[in-house]
C-alpha positions in Angstrom: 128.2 110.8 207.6 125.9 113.4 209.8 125.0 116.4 207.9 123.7 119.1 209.8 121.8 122.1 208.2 121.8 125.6 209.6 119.4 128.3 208.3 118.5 131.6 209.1 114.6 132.5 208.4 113.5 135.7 206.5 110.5 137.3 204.9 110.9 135.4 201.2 111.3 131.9 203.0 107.6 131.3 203.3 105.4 132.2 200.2 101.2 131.1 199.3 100.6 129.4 196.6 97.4 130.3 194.5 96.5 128.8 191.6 99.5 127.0 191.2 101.6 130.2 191.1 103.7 131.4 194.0 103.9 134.6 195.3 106.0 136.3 198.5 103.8 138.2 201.4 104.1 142.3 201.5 107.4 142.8 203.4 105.2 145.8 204.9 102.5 143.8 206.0 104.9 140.2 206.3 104.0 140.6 210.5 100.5 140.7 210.3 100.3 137.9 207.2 102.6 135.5 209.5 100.2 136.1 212.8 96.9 135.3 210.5 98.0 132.6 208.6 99.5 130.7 212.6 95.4 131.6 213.3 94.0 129.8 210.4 96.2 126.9 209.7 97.9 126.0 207.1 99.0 123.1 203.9 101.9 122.9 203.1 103.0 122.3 199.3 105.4 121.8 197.0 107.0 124.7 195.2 105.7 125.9 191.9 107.9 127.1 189.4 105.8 130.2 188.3 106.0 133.1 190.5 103.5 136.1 190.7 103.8 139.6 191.9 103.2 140.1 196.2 100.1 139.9 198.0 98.9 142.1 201.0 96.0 140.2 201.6 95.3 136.3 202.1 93.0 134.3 200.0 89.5 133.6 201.7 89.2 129.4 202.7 92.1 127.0 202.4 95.9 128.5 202.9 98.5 126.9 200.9 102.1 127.1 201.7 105.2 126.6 199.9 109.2 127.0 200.7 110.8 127.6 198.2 114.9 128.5 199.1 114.5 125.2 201.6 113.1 122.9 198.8 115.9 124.0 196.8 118.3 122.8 198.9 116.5 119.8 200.0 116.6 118.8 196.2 120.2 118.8 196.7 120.7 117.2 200.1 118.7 116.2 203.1 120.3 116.4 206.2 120.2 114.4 209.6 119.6 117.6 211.5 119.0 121.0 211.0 118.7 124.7 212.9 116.9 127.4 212.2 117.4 130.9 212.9 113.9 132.9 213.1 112.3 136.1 214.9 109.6 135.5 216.8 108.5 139.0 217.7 105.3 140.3 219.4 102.6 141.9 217.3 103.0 145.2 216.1 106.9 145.6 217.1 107.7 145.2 213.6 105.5 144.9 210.8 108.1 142.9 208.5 109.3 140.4 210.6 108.2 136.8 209.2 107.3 135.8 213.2 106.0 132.3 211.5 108.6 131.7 209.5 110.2 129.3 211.8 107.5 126.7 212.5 106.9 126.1 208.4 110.0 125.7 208.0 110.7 123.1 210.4 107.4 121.4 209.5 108.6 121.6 205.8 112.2 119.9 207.4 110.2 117.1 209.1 107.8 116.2 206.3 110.9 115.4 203.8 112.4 112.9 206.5 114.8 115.4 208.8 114.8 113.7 212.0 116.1 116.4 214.2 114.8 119.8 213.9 116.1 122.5 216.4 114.4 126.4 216.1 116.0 129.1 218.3 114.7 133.0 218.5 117.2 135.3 218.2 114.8 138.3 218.4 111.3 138.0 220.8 108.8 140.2 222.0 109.4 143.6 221.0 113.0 143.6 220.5 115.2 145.4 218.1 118.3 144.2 216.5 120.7 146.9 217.4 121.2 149.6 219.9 122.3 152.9 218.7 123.0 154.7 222.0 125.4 151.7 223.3 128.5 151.4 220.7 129.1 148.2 221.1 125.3 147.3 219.8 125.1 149.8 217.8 124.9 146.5 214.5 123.6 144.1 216.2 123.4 143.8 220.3 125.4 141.9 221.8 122.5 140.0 223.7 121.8 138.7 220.6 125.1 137.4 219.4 125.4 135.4 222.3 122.2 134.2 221.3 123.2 132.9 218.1 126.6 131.8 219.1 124.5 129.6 221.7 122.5 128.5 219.5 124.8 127.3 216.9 127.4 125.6 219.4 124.6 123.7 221.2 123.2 122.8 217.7 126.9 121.3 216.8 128.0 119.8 219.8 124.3 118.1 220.2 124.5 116.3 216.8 128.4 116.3 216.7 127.8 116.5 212.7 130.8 115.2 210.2 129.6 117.8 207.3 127.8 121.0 208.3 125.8 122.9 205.6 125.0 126.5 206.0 121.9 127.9 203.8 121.7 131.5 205.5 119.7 133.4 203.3 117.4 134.5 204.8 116.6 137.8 207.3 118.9 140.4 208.5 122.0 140.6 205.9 124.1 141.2 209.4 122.7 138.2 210.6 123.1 136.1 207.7 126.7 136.8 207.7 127.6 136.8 211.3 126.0 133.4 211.3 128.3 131.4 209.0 131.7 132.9 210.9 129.6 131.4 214.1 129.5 128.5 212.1 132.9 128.3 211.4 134.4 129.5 214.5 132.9 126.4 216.1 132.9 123.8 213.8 135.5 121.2 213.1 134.4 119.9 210.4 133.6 120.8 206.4 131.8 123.7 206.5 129.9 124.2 203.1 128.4 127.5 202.2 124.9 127.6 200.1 123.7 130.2 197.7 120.0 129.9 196.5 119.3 131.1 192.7 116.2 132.2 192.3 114.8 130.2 189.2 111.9 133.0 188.3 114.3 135.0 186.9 115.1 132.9 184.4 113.6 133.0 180.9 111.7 130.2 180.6 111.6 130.2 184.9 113.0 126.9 186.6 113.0 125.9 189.5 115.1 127.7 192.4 118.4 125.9 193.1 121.0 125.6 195.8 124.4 126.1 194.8 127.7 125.9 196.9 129.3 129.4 196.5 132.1 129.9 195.1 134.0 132.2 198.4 135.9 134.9 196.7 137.4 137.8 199.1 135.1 141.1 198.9 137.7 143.9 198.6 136.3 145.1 202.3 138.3 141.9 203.4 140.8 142.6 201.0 141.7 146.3 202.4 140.8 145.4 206.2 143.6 142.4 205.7 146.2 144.5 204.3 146.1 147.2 206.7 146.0 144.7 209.7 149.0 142.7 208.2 151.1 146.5 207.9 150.1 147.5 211.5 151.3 144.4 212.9 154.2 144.0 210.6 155.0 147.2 211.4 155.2 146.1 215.4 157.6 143.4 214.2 154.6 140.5 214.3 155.6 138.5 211.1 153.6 135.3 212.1 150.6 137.5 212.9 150.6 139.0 209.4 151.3 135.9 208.2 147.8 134.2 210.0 146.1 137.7 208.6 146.5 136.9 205.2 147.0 133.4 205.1 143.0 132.7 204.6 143.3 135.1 201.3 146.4 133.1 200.1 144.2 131.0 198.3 142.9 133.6 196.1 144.7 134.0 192.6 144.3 138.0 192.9 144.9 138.6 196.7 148.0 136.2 196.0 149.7 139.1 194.2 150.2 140.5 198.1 149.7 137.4 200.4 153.2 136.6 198.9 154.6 138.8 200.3 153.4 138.2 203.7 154.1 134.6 203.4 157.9 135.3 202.5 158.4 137.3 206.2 156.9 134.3 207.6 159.2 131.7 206.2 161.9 134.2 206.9 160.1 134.4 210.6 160.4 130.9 211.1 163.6 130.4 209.5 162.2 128.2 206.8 162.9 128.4 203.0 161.8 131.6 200.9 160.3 131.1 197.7 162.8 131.3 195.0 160.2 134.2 193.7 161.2 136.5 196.6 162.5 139.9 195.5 163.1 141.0 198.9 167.1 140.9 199.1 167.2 142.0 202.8 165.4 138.5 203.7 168.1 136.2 201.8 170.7 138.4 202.3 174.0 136.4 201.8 175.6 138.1 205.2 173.8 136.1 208.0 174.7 139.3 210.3 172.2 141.2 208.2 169.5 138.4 208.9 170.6 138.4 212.6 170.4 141.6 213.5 167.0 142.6 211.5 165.2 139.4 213.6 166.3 141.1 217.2 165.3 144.2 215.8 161.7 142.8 214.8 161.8 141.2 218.2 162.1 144.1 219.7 159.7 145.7 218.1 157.6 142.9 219.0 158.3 143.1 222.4 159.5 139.5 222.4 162.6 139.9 224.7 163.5 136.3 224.8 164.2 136.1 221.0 166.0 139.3 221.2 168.5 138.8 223.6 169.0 135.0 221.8 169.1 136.7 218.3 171.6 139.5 220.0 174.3 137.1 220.9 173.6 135.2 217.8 174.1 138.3 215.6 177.9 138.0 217.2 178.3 134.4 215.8 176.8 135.4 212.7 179.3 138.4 212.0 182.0 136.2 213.1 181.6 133.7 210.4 180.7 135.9 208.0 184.2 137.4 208.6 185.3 133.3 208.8 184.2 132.4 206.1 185.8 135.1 204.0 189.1 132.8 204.3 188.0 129.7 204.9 186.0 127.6 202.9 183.8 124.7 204.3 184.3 120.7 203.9 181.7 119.5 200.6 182.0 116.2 202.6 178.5 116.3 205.1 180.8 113.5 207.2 182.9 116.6 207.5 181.0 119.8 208.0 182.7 120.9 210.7 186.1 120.9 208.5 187.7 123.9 206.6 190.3 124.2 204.5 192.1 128.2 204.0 190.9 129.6 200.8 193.1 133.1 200.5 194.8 135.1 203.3 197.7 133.8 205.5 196.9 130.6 207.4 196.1 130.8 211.3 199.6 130.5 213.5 201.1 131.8 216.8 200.6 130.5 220.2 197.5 132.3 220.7 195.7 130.9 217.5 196.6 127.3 216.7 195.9 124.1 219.6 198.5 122.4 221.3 196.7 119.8 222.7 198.3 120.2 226.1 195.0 120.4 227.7 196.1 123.6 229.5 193.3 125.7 229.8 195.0 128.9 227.5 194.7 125.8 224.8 191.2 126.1 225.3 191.3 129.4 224.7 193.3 129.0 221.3 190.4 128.8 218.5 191.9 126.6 215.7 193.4 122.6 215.5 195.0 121.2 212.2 192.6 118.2 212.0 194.4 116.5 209.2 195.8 117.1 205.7 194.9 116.0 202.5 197.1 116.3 198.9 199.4 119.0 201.0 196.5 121.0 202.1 195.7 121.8 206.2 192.0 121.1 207.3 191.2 123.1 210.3 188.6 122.6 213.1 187.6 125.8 214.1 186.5 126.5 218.0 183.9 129.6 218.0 182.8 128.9 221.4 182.7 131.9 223.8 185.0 131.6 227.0 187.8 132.9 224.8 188.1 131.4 221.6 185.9 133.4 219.8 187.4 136.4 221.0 190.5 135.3 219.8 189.0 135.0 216.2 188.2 138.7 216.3 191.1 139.8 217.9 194.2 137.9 216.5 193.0 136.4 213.3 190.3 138.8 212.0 191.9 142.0 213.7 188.0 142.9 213.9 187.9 146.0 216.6 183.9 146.1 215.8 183.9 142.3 216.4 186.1 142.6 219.6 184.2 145.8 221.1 181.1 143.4 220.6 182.1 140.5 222.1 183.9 142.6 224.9 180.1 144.1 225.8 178.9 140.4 225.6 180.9 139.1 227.8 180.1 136.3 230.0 177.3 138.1 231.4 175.6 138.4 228.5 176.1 134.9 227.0 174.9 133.7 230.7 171.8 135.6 230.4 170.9 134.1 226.9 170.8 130.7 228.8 168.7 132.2 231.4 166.2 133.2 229.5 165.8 130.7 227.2 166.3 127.6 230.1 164.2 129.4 232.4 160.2 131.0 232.8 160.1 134.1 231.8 159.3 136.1 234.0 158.2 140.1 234.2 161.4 140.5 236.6 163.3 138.4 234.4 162.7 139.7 231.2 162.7 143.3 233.0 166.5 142.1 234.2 167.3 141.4 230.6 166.7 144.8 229.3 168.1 146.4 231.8 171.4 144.7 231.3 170.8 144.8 227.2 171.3 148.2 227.6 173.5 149.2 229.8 176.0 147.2 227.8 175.1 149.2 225.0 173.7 146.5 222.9 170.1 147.8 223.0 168.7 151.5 222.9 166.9 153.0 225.7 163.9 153.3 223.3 164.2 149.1 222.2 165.9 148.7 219.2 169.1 147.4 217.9 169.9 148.6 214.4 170.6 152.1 215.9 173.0 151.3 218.4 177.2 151.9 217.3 178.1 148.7 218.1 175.8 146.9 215.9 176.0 149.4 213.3 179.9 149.3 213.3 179.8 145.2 212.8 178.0 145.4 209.7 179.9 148.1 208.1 182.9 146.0 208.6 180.9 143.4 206.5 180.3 146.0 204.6 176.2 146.7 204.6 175.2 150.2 203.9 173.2 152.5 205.8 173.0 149.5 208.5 170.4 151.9 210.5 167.7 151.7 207.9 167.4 147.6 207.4 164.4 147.3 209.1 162.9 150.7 208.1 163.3 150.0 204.6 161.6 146.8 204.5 158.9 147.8 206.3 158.5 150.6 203.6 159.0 148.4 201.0 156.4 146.1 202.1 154.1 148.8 203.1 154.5 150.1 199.4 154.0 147.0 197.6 150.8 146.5 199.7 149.4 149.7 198.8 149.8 149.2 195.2 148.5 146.6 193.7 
């Protein structure tokens, strides 16, 4: 196993020991401290336990160093590799930068046994971290980002670790935490997170130690992930809320509302909803309902392909929900395609029930007796477009919504659902699509579906209130359980 240790220098990571007590340089005067002590040389020592108030001024003769936040975590492990992060400005551009940080460190790192030590300046000269007057750098400029991205990626790929640790603690809080996403953006591996107690504090003081810390979300990440996961929910993007709060899912507390994402992604993906689910829109036991609020989340989502799939789908859907209502299916899974009638009057007349002529009006006819058992019919039952669906809705059903729908699908429609899902889609394509989505009247002018008559008179026939609002309210009702927790 390579372990590969990433660190970030600041003005506590070198301290002088006198007397056998350590004690940090002035952060006012850390610059001019660093610059004297690179003049005169240095020793470097172990670190002491006790620690003593700050100097501003170093001892006359022999300079003895210590470091303490490394040692600790060089008690814990020591790495094949490491990086450091450091400043190295000029004199005088800013009095607390620790412009000698660096090179102790990486002496300290060579002197325990690291082999490969790699130091990269993120800030020289007479540089500043940010840039007020541009936006964009107005944190931390984007110069040196790219700096530290570099840095970190070369570091990575160069020692191609199998375990990366990161111990940044030290300098710029907007460093230290830009630094470990770097990390994890690039790395495939574990990536391990170090905290460094300081033992001083202690009563009686010990000695400082590393610690893996224990990630819990901050509520910044908390309230940024919620109201990214509404906007894009919002838009119809279930998967991208979904991969918003996923990394939070984890949590116990944050769970309370990751949930909630992570049932519109099952329902996204057509997978299984947690039994917990209070949402009765997603499991809805009408599959229209289901069908129709996906092509409206399609739409929203601007994902064309899915919606004109989900808008011929929602026909199929209404038209078993309307089957099924008589018929019940075969328990036997050698037989799922078998159904037997459960109330009503059976399917009969020349336009319902197969001949088996092979004429092509028997095509047409949506129902075959496939055998009976203990006096009772089985049917196979044709839904196929091309006529025998139609004659479900028409004949059997007496559905006029059902009819008036599959009259504006039409072969034209049904054709175009191949299209698009056989072939690329294209801008001209998918701009075809919409086009003809809504001059048959099956999409709105403004991209929706719910709204439209013919949708809206299908699921009143299955009898689904206020058939408008399916999509609105769920939205709301996510929206509400997000914003009260």
């Amino acid at each position: 196993m390579t372990t590969l240790l990433v660190l970030t220098a600041g003005q506590s990571d070198v301290q002088l020991v006198v007397d056998g007590v350590r004690r940090e340089l002035s952060r006012d005067r850390c610059a001019a401290l660093h610059f004297e002590i690179e003049r005169r040389g240095y020793i470097l020592d172990d670190t002491p336990v006790q620690k003593e108030r700050s100097i501003e001024i170093l001892v006359d003769g022999e300079l003895n160093l210590c470091t303490p936040k490394l040692d600790a975590v060089l008690r814990e492990v020591l790495p094949d590799a490491a990086l450091v992060l450091e400043t190295r400005r000029a004199p005088g551009a800013a009095p607390g930068d620790p412009h000698f940080a660096g090179t102790v460190l990486e002496a300290r790192l060579k002197a325990k046994g690291v082999r490969t030590v790699r130091r990269h300046a993120y800030l020289r000269d007479r540089e500043r971290l940010e840039d007020r007057e541009e936006p964009h750098d107005a944190v931390i400029r984007r110069e040196v980002v790219h700096r530290l991205d570099g840095a970190v990626r070369d570091a990575i790929e160069a020692v191609m670790p199998s375990r990366i640790l990161v111990a940044a603690t030290g300098g710029f809080p907007v460093v230290t935490n830009l630094v470990e996403e770097i990390v994890r953006l690039h790395a495939s591996v574990p990536v391990e997170a170090l905290e460094v107690a300081d033992g001083t504090r202690a009563s009686p003081p010990t000695a400082d130690r590393a610690v893996a810390r224990m990630s819990k979300p901050e509520p910044l990440a908390s309230f940024q992930a919620r109201r990214r996961a509404l906007e894009l929910i919002a838009r119809g993007n279930l998967l991208g809320a979904w991969a918003v709060a996923e990394p939070l899912h984890a949590d116990e507390v944050e769970r309370r509302w990751t949930q909630v994402i992570e049932w519109l992604a099952c329902f996204a993906s057509s997978l299984p909803i947690p039994t917990e689910c209070d949402f009765s829109v997603l499991t809805h036991q009408r599959m229209a309902v289901r069908a129709a609020l996906r092509v409206e989340l399609a739409l929203r989502a601007g994902d064309i392909p899915r919606a004109v799939h989900g808008t011929v789908a929602f026909f199929e859907a209404a038209l078993w929900d309307r089957l099924l209502e008589h018929f019940e299916r075969s328990p036997d899974p050698k037989r799922r395609r078998h159904f037997r009638l459960r109330r009503g009057d059976a399917p009969a007349g020349d336009k319902l029930i197969r001949k088996n002529d092979g004429s092509d009006d028997d095509r047409k006819r949506p129902f075959e007796i496939k055998d009976q058992v203990d006096g009772v019919d089985w049917y196979w039952v044709f839904d196929g477009d091309g006529g025998p669906a139609a004659r479900i809705a028409k004949y059997f059903l007496e559905s006029d919504a059902l009819t008036k729908l599959d009259n504006a699908l039409g072969s034209d429609i049904r054709e175009l659902r191949n299209d698009v899902a056989h072939n690329e889609p294209t801008p001209e394509l998918m701009d075809d699509a919409r086009r003809r989505m809504q001059e048959a009247a099956l999409w709105s002018t403004g991209d929706t579906f719910l709204a439209q008559p013919l949708v809206q008179e299908v699921l009143r026939e299955l009898r689904v209130s206020q058939p408008w609002a399916l999509c609105n309210k769920l939205v709301a009702t996510v929206k509400t359980r997000l914003l009260n927790l």
